[in-house]
BAVOBA-445195 format. One record per residue (C-alpha): residue in three letters; x, y, z. Coordinates in steps of 0.05 Angstrom, whole numbers, plus 5000, padded with zeros to 4 digits. Layout:
<atoms>
ALAXYZ/...
</atoms>
This chain:
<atoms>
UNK346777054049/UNK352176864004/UNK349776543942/UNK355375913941/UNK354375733876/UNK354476413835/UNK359576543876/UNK363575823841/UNK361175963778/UNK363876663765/UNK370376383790/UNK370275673752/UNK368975323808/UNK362375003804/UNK366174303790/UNK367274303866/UNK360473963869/UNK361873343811/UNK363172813864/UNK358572953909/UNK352573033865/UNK353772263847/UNK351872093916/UNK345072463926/UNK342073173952/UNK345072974022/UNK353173013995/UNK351573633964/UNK348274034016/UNK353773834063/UNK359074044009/UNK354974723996/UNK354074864069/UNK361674734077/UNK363375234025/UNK358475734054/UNK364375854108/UNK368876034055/UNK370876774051/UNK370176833978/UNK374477573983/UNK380077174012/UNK378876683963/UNK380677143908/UNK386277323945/UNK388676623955/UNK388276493881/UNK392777103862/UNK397876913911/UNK399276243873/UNK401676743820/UNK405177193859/UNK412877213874/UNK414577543939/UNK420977943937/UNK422978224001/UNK426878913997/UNK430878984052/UNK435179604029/UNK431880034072/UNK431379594140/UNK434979864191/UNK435579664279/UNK429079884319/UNK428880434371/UNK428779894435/UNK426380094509/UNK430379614553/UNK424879434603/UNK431579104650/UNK433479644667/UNK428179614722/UNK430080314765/UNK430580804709/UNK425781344718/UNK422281184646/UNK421380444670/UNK418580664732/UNK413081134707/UNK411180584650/UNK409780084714/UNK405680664747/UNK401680844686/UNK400679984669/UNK399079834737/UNK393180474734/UNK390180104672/UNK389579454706/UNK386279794765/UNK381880214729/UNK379679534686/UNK381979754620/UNK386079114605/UNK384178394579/UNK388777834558/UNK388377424489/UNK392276824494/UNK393176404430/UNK392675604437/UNK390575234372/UNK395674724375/UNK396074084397/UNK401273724433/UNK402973194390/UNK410373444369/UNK410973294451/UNK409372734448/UNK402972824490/UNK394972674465/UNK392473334477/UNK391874104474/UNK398274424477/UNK396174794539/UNK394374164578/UNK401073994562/UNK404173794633/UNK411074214638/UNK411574264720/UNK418473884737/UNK415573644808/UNK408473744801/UNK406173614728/UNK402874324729/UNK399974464655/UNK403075024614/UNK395175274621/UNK395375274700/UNK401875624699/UNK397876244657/UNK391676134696/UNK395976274762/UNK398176914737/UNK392477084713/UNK389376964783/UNK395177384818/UNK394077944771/UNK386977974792/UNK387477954860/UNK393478424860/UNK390978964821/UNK382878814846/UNK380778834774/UNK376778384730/UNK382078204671/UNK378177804618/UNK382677234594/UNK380877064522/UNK382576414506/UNK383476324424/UNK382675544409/UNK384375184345/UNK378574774310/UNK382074074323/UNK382474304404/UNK376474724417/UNK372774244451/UNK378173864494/UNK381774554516/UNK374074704542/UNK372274044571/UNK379874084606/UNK377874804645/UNK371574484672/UNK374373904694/UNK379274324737/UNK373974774752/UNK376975384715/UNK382075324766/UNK378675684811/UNK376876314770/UNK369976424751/UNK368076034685/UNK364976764666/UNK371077064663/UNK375176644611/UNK371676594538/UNK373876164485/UNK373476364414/UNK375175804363/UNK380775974309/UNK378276074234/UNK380675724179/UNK382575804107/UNK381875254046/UNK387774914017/UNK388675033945/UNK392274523891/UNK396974933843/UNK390875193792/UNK386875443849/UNK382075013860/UNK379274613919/UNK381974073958/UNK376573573984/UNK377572924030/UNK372772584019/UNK366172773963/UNK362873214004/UNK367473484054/UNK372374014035/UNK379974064056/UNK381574724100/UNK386574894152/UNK387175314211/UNK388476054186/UNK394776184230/UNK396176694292/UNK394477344239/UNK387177004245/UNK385477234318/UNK383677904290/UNK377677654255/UNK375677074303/UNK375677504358/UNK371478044327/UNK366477484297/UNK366077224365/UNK362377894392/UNK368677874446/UNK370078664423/UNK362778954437/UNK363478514502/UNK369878884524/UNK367879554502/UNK361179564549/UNK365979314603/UNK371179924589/UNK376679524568/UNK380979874508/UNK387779434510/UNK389078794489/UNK394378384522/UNK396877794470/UNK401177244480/UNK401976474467/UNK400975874502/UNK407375574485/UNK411976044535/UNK410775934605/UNK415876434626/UNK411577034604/UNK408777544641/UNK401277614636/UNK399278334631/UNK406478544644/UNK403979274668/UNK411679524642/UNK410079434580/UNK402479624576/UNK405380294609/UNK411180374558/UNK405280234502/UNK399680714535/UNK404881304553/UNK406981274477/UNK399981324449/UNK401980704411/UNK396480274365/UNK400379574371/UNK407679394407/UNK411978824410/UNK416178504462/UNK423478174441/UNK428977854465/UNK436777914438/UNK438677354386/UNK443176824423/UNK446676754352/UNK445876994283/UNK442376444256/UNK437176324308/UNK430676054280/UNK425776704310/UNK422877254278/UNK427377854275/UNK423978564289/UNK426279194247/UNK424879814217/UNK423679794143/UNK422580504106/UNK420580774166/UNK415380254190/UNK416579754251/UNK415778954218/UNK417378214233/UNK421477824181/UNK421977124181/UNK428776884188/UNK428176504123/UNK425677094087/UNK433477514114/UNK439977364079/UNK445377024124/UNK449677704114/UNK444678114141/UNK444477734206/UNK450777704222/UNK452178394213/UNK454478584284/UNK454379314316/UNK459079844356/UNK458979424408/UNK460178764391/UNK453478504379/UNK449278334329/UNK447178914294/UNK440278634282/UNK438578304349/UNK431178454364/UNK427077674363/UNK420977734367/UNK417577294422/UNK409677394403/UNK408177814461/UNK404178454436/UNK399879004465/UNK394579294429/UNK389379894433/UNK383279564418/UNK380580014363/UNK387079764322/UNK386279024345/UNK378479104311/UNK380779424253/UNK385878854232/UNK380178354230/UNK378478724165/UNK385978874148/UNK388578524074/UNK394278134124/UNK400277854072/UNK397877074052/UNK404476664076/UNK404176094031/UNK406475304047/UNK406974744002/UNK405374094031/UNK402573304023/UNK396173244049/UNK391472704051/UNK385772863992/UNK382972623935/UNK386672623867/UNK383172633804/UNK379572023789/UNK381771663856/UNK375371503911/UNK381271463969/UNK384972043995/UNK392171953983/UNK397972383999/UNK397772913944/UNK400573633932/UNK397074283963/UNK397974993977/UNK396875154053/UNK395375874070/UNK395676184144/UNK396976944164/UNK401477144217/UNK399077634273/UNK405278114270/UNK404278234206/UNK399478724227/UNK406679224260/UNK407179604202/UNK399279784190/UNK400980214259/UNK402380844256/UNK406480804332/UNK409980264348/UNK413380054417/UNK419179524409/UNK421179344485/UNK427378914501/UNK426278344545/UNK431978004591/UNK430677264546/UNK432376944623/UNK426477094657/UNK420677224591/UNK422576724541/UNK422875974549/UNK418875654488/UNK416374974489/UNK415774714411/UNK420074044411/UNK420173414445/UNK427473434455/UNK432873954431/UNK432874664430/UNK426075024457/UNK424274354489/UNK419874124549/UNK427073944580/UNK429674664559/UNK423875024580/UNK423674664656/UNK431074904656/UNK428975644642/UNK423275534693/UNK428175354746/UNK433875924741/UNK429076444742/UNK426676094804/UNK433176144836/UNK434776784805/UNK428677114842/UNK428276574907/UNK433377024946/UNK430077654924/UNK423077324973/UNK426877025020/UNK434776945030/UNK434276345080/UNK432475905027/UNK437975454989/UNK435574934949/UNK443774844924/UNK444074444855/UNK436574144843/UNK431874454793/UNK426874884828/UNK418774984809/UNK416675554833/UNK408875644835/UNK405776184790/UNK401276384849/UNK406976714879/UNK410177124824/UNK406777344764/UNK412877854749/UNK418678174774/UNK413578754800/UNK411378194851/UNK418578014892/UNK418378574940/UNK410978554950/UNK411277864958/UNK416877885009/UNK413478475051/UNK407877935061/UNK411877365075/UNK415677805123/UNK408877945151/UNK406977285170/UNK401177405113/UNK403776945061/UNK407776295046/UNK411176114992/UNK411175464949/UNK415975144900/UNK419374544890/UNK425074294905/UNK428573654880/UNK423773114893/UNK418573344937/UNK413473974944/UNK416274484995/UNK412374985028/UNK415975475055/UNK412976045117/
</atoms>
C-alpha cells in the first residue's frame, strides 16, 4: 500500500493537502485517496520532463522496408492470408479497439463510437466494427474477443450504449471494457493541479496507455487461458478498417514479428499523420511537427515522396510484447494548455496554465526487435472521422464509405448500378477484401442477400 504522504514529502509535495485540510478530515481523505491513484514512478518522470528539451536526430532516418498488402495475388500476400486466416481459426486472435473520446468536436453529445456516421441509415461508427467483428466470427467459427478500451469521461455511456442495443447481437461475454488510465497535470514547478480543494486535476494518459490498462484490467491472464497470443489494435475513429485483417496478422506471424504497423502513402508532403521510418536501424513514428518541412518533401526514384509511410494506428502485436510495454518507460509527449483550476490564493477555478502529459501507443515500434511496416491502399483502410467539417470529416469519411462501396459492389454482383448516389454498404456483408468472392459464391447460391443503401432508401438486394 503506497504510503501517499511520504511519498509527497520526499518529493515536496505535502502542500497538496493545505486547502483541503481547512475544510475537515472528509476533504482530505478524498484528496489522499485521489492521489493514491497516482503512479508516483511516473511522477518522477513527469517532473524531469518539465526540464527536459527533446531534440530529435533525424540524421540517421531513412524509408521503411514496406510489404504492399494491394498487391492481393502475389504469392507472399497469398500465404500471409493463409497463415492469418489459420490464427483466427485456431482462436489465437483478439481485437483491442481504442475509444476514449467523445464526440463533441462532431458536434454530437456522446461517445465517439455512438457517433452516427451511416449516410442512409444512421449506423454508429461502433455498429459498423461490431458488424465486422460479427462476420469475422462467423466466417472463421472462432471466438475473437473484442476489447473495448474506454476513456474515463465515456466509460459508462459507451457501456450503457451496447446494452441498450443488446451488444448487437453478440454475446455481452465476449466484448470487455477496460477504462483508460490517466496521468496528473503539472503547473511549470511540478506540482499539482487541483479543481476544486479536494479533488485533483488529471487527464486521460493517451493511446500509449492501453498497455498498462489492459494488463491492470486482468484482460492478458484472461486471453492467455483462452490461447490467444495476438493482439489486433485499432481505433474507433476509422470505419473503413479491417478488423482482424488476416493479411496482415499473416505478414506479422510469418515474420516472427513482436509489434507491426499498417500505413497508407501521404496524399502530400505536409499532411498532418504520423510518418513511419527507420531511424538507426529501429522502425518509429514521428510526429509530423517533430520532421522538418525539407525532409518531407524529399521525393524518391520514382516521383514520390521519399518518405511516404502514414501511419494509420492499425498494429498487430504478439501478446508477450503487448504485456511487456505496460511496464515499458514510453517517451512523456508533453502539452501546454489552459485548464480550469485553482490559482494560488483564488477559491474558483479559473482558466490557468498546465502541463498535460499523455503517451502515444506507437511509441512502443522501436522497443521491437522485428518490425512489419505493411502498405495499405488509403481507398479502402483509411477514412478518419476527427472534424465536423473539412478534411477527415463525417462528410469525408461517408464519401470514403461510399467509393469503396462501389469499388467492391460489382466485384458481389455486376447487375447492380446504383449510377451517381452515395452508397452504404452494410458491414455484415464485407468485413474485407478476403470476403467479395466468398460473398458472391453465396449470393450466387441463393444462400445470401446483400444490403446497402442507395440514395434515399434501404435496398436489399437477392
Amino acid at each position: 500500500m503506497v504510503n501517499v504522504r511520504s511519498e509527497l514529502a520526499s518529493r515536496g509535495l505535502e502542500g497538496v493537502f493545505t486547502r483541503a485540510n481547512t475544510l475537515g478530515d472528509k476533504a482530505t481523505q478524498r484528496l489522499n485517496d485521489a492521489l493514491t491513484e497516482v503512479d508516483f514512478e511516473v511522477l518522477d518522470r513527469q517532473r524531469a520532463a518539465l526540464n527536459q528539451e527533446v531534440v530529435l536526430d533525424t540524421s540517421t532516418v531513412s524509408p521503411p522496408q514496406l510489404i504492399n498488402s494491394s498487391a492481393v495475388e502475389s504469392a507472399s500476400n497469398s500465404a500471409a492470408v493463409a497463415c492469418g486466416e489459420q490464427a483466427l481459426t485456431d482462436n489465437r486472435v483478439a481485437i483491442i479497439t481504442v475509444a476514449g473520446g467523445q464526440a463533441s468536436r462532431l458536434g454530437f453529445n456522446g461517445p465517439k463510437g455512438a457517433y452516427p456516421l451511416g449516410q442512409v441509415t444512421g449506423t454508429s461508427l461502433f455498429q459498423m466494427l461490431a458488424e465486422q467483428v460479427i462476420l469475422l466470427r462467423e466466417r472463421y467459427r472462432c471466438e475473437l474477443p473484442w476489447i473495448i478500451q474506454t476513456g474515463p469521461g465515456n466509460h459508462h455511456d459507451t457501456v450503457a450504449y451496447f446494452a441498450a442495443r443488446n451488444w448487437f447481437g453478440m454475446s455481452s461475454s465476449s466484448v470487455h471494457f477496460v477504462c483508460q488510465g490517466t496521468l496528473p497535470a503539472l503547473n511549470a514547478n511540478g506540482d499539482f493541479m487541483l479543481t476544486a480543494p479536494d479533488k485533483l486535476f488529471s487527464n486521460p494518459d493517451g493511446h500509449g496507455g492501453v498497455y498498462r490498462a489492459i494488463k491492470r484490467s486482468g484482460m492478458i491472464e484472461v486471453l492467455r487461458a483462452k490461447g490467444i497470443d495476438v493482439l489486433y489494435y485499432c481505433q474507433v475513429d476509422n470505419p473503413l478498417v479491417f478488423m482482424s485483417d488476416p493479411t496482415f496478422i499473416g505478414h506479422h506471424l510469418l515474420a516472427d514479428a513482436q509489434m507491426s504497423v499498417k500505413v497508407v502513402e501521404k496524399t502530400e508532403a505536409s499532411e498532418k499523420v504520423g510518418l513511419v521510418v527507420e531511424n538507426d536501424g529501429k522502425v518509429q513514428c514521428l510526429e509530423y511537427s517533430d520532421i522538418s518541412d525539407e525532409l518531407q518533401a524529399q521525393t524518391a526514384d520514382d516521383g514520390g515522396l521519399l518518405y511516404r509511410a502514414g501511419n494509420i494506428a492499425v498494429h498487430v502485436y504478439d501478446i508477450n510484447f503487448f504485456e511487456e510495454m505496460a511496464e515499458a518507460h514510453l517517451p512523456l509527449h508533453l502539452a501546454s494548455k489552459k485548464i480550469k483550476a485553482l490559482a494560488p490564493g483564488d477559491a474558483i477555478p479559473s482558466d490557468v496554465d498546465a502541463i498535460k502529459f499523455e503517451t502515444f501507443v506507437f511509441d512502443a515500434l522501436p522497443l521491437a526487435d522485428r518490425v512489419v511496416v505493411q502498405l495499405a491502399d488509403r481507398m479502402f483502410e483509411f477514412a478518419p472521422v476527427k472534424n465536423r467539417e473539412g478534411s477527415d470529416s463525417a462528410s469525408t469519411s461517408r464519401t470514403a464509405l461510399s467509393e469503396r462501396a462501389k469499388a467492391w459492389l460489382p466485384l458481389i454482383d455486376a447487375s447492380i448500378d446504383c449510377g451517381d448516389h452515395q452508397i452504404e454498404f452494410s458491414s455484415k456483408i464485407v468485413s474485407g477484401p478476403q470476403d467479395l468472392s466468398y460473398r458472391k459464391q453465396q449470393i450466387q447460391q441463393g444462400h445470401q442477400q446483400l444490403i446497402c443503401s442507395c440514395g434515399n432508401k434501404l435496398v436489399t438486394l437477392a
